[in-house]
C-alpha positions as MATLAB code, in Angstrom:
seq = 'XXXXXXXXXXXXXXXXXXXXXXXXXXXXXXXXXXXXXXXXXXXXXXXXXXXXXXXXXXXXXXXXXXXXXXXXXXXXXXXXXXXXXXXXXXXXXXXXXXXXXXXXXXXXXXXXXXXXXXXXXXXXXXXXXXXXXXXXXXXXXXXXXXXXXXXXXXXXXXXXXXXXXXXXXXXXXXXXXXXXXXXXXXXXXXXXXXXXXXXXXXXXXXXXXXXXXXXX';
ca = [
    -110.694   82.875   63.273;
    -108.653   79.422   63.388;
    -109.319   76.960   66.058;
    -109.297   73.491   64.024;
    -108.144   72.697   60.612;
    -107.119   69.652   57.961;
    -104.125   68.949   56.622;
    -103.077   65.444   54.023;
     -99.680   65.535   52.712;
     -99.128   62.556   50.330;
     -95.696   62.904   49.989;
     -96.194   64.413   46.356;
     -93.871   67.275   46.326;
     -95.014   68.770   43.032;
     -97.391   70.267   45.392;
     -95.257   71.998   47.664;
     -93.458   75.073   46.985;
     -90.482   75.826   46.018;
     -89.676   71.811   45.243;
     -85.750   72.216   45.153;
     -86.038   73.577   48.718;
     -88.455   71.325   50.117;
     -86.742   68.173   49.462;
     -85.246   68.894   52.380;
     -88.214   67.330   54.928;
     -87.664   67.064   58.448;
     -90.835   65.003   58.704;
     -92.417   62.032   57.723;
     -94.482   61.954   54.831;
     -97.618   60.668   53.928;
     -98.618   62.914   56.797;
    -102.357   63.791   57.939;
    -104.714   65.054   60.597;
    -108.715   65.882   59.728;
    -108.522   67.606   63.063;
    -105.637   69.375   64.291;
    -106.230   71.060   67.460;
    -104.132   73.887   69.273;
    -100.957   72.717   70.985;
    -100.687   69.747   68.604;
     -97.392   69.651   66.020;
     -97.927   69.935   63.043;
     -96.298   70.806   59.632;
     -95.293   74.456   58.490;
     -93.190   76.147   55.761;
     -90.568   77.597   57.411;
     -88.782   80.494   56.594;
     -85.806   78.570   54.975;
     -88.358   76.856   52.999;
     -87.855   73.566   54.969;
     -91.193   71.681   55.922;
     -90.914   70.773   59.754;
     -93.118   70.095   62.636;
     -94.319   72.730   65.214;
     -96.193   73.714   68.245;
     -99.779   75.444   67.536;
     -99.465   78.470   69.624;
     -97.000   80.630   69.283;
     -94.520   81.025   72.584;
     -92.412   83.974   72.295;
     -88.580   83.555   72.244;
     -88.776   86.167   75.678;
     -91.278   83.596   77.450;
     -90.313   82.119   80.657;
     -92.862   79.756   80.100;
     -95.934   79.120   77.555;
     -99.003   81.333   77.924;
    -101.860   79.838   79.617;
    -104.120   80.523   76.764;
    -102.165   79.074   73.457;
    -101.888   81.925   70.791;
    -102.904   80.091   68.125;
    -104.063   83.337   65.839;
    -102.261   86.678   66.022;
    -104.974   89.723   64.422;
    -103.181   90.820   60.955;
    -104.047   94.528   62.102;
    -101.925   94.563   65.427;
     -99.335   91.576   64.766;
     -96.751   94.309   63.753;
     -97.037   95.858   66.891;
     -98.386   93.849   69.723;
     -95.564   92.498   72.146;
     -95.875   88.689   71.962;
     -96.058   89.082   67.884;
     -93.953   91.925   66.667;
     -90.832   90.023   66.924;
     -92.087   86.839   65.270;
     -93.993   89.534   62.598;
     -90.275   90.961   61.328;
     -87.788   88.093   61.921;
     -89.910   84.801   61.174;
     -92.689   84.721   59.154;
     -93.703   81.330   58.492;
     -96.424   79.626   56.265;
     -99.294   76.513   57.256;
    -100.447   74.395   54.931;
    -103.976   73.475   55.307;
    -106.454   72.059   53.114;
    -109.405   73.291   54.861;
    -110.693   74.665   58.416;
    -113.545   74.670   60.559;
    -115.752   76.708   62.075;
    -119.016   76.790   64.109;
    -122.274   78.530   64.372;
    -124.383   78.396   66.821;
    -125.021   78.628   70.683;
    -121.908   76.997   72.573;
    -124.227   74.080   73.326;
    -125.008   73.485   70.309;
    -122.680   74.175   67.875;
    -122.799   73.949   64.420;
    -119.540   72.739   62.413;
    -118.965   74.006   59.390;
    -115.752   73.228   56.531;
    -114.114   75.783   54.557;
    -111.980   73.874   51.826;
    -109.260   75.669   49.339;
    -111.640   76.910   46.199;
    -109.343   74.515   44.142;
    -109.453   71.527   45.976;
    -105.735   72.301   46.280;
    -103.566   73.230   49.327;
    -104.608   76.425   50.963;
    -101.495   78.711   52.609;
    -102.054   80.296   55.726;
     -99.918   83.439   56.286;
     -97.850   82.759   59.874;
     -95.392   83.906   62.469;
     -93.068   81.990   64.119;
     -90.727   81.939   67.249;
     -87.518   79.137   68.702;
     -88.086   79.066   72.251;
     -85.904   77.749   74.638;
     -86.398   76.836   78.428;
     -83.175   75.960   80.117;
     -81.109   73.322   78.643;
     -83.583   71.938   76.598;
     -83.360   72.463   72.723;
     -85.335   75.219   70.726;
     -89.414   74.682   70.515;
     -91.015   75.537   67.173;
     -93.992   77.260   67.670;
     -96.290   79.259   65.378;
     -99.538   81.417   64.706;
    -101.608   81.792   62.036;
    -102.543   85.662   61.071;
    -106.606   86.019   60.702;
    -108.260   89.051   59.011;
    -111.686   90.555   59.046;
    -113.817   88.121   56.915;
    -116.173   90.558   55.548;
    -116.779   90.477   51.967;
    -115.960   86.898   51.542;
    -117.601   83.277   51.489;
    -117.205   82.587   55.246;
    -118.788   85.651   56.751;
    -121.492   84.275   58.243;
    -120.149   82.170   59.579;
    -117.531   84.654   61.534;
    -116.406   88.160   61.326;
    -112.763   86.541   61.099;
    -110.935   84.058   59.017;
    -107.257   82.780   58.208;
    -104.821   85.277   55.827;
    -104.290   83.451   52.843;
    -101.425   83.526   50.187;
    -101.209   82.353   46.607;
     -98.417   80.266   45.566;
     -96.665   83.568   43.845;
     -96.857   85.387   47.352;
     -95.170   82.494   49.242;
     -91.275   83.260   48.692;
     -91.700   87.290   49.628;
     -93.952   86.359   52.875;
     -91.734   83.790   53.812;
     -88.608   86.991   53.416;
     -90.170   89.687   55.019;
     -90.704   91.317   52.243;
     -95.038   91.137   51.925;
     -96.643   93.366   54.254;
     -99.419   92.137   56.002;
    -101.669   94.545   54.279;
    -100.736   92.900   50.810;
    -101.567   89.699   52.140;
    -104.467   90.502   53.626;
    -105.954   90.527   49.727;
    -108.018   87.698   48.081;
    -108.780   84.551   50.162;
    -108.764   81.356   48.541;
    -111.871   79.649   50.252;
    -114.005   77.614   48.854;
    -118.047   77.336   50.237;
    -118.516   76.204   53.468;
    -120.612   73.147   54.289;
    -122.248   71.604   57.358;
    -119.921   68.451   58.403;
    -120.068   66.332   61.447;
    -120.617   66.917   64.969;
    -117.612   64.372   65.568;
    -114.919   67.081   64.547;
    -116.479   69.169   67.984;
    -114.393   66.459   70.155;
    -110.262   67.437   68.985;
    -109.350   63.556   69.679;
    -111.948   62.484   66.469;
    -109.298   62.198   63.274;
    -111.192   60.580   60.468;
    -112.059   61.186   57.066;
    -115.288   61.309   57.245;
    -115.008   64.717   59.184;
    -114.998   66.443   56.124;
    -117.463   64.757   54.484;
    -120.604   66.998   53.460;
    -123.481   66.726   56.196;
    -126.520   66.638   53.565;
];
């Protein structure tokens, strides 16, 4: 699954894509969190290629109010079909830059942490969904999920028996479209091998650095 990640943008937009689009930034940049946490906002490519800030957990656009439990991952095998994703699935995809994620082993007191980072150092793309909710007269809330997939047969299995969708740079534009199934996407992941990290990234409020620095 995805329940923490990292994200630095420097502001260098050679390594977005889709450059001519993404000039148009509705954020700040340098930008960067080495511990984003559900319900925080955070940036996403979204599907008019503009790089804007949203709400971890998807709310659907029917909502009458957020779910209790943020949906922070929607399961690439039922997203085209389960209620509170379907929508999202076929109207607005969405991709989440990341350049790594975390993820624990271990009995719940005493968990493990764990960093996955992009196999090229690079930017990893996680594939999305996203909804515009409204509540009353207030204005539209971004919101998003990130799709995860079984994890067998790659580097973070044993870690868990789920991890993040991934998309290369050439499968960006046609997710982004509609035009990708989720079964193409659900191809080659782009991880690079975990490493022990931290117990400081357990608490969400620790942002620092050093989070993803290699244990031993």
């Amino acid at each position: 699954m995805c329940g923490r990640y990292v994200l630095e943008l420097k502001g260098a937009l050679e390594e977005l894509p889709f450059e001519e689009e993404s000039v148009q930034l509705e954020l700040e940049l340098p930008w960067e969190c080495y511990n984003i946490a559900p319900t925080q906002k955070v940036p996403i490519l979204d599907r008019d290629f503009t790089l804007r800030l949203s709400l971890w957990g998807l709310i659907p656009h029917w909502s009458k109010s957020p779910p209790k439990r943020p949906l922070i991952n929607a399961r690439s095998e039922t997203v085209a079909e389960k209620p509170s994703f379907r929508v999202a699935y076929k109207r607005h995809r969405c991709v989440v830059p990341a350049r790594g994620y975390f993820e624990w082993t271990g009995k719940s007191s005493e968990r493990v942490p764990h960093y996955v980072p992009a196999n090229d150092n690079g930017l990893l793309w996680f594939a999305g969904i996203a909804s515009n909710w409204k509540n009353g007269e207030q204005d539209n809330l971004s919101s998003f999920s990130i799709l995860t997939r079984s994890s067998e047969d790659t580097v973070v299995h044993d870690l868990h028996h789920r991890c993040p969708v991934t998309l290369g740079d050439d499968q960006l534009r046609a997710w982004l479209e509609g035009e990708l199934g989720v079964e193409e996407a659900c191809g080659e992941t782009r991880f690079g091998t975990p490493y022990r990290v931290t117990t400081e990234v357990n608490k969400a409020g620790n942002d620092h650095p050093r989070n993803i620095e290699p244990l031993f």
